[in-house]
C-alpha positions in Angstrom: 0.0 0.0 0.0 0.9 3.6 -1.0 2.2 6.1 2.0 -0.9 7.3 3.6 -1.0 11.0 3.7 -3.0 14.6 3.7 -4.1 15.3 0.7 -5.5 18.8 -0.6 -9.4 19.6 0.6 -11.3 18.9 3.2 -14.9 16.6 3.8 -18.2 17.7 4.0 -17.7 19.1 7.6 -14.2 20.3 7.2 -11.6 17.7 8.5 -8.7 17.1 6.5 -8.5 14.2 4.2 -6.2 10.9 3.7 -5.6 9.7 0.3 -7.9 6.4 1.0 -11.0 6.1 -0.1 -14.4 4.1 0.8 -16.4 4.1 -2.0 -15.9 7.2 -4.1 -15.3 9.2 -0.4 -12.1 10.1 1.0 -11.7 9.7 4.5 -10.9 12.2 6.9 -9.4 12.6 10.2 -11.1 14.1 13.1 -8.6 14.0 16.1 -5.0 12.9 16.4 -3.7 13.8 13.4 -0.4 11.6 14.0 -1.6 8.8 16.1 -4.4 8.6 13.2 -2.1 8.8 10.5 0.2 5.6 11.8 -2.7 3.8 12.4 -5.3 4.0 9.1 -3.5 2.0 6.9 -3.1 -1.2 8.8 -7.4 -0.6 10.1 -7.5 0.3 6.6 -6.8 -3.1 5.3 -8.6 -4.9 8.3 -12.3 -3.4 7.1 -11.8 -4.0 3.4 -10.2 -7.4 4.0 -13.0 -8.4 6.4 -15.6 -6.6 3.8 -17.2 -3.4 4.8 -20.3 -4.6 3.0 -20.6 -7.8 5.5 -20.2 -5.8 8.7 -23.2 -3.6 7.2 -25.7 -5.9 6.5 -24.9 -7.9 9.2 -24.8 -5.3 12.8 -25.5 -2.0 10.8 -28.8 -3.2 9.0 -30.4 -5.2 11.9 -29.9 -2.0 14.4 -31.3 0.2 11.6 -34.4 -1.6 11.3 -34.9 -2.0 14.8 -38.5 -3.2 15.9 -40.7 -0.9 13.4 -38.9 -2.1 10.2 -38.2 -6.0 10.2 -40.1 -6.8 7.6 -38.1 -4.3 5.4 -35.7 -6.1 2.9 -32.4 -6.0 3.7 -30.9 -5.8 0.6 -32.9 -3.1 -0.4 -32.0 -0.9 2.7 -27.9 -1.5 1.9 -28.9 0.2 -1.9 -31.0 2.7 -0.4 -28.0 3.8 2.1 -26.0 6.7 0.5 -22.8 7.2 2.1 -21.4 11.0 2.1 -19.2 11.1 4.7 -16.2 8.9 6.2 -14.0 9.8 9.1 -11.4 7.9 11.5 -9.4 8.5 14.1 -7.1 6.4 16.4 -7.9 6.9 20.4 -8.4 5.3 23.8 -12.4 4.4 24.2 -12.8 4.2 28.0 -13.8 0.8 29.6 -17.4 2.0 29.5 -17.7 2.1 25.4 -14.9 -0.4 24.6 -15.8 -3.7 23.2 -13.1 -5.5 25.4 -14.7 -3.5 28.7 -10.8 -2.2 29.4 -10.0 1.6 28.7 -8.4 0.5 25.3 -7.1 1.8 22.2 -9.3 1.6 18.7 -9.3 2.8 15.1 -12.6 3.8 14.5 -14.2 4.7 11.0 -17.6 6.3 11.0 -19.5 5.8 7.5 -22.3 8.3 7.6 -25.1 7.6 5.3 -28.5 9.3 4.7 -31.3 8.0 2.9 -30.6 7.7 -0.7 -34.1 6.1 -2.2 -37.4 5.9 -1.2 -37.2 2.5 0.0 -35.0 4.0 2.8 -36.7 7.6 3.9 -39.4 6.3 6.1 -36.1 4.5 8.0 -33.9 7.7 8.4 -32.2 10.9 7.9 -29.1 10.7 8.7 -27.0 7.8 10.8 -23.7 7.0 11.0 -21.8 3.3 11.1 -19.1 3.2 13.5 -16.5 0.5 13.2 -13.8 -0.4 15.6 -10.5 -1.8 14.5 -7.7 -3.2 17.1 -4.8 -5.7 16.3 -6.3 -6.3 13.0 -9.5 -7.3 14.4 -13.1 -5.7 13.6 -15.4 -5.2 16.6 -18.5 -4.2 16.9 -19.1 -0.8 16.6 -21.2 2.2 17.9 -24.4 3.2 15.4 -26.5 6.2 16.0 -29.0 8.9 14.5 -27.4 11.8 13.4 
């Protein structure tokens, strides 16, 4: 893989961006510009070898529908998902939010998506996917409303 580094522009709220890309959106970096920087390409490589697309339809999409939208397709809701925004950043998650329940140190990318058919705008507005990436492993991440 290519140096990771800062390339010219910003993303749609302003933080600078890496030359990597998820889908046809460069990421950017919210916090810890250096800690970040050493870190993305090696998460990098851990959420597109373990498929960003699985991870999605299989703990984004079920939290998405909740209880008032099981009997929407899932299929359907992934193609009605627009992403416009993808951050990361590298930092300690305290016991409280980490997946290992010890103050610990993640890579986190947050895909945010907003509703990009009409299948998907009863579902949302705006969310946003986070993923958590440590030792080249993917843990579950941290969804919400935006």
């Amino acid at each position: 893989m290519n140096e990771v580094k800062f390339i010219e522009g910003t993303d749609f709220c302003g933080y600078p961006i890496v030359n990597l890309k998820i889908e046809d959106i460069n990421i950017g970096i919210i916090s810890n510009e250096k800690e970040s920087l050493e870190h993305i390409a090696e998460d990098y490589e851990v959420i597109i070898k373990n498929g960003i697309e699985k991870y999605i339809m299989n703990e984004f999409i079920p939290w998405l529908k909740g209880t008032d939208f099981l009997n929407k397709d899932n299929q359907k809701i992934y193609e009605g998902l627009k992403l416009y925004e993808v951050t990361y950043y590298y930092g300690k998650i305290c016991a409280q939010y980490s997946p290992t329940k010890e103050d610990d140190f993640f890579g986190k990318f947050e895909l945010s998506f907003e509703a990009g058919n009409d299948y998907t705008t009863d579902m949302l507005e705006a969310v946003a996917c986070g993923i958590l990436v440590k030792d080249g492993k993917v843990y579950k991440g941290m969804n919400y409303d935006i």
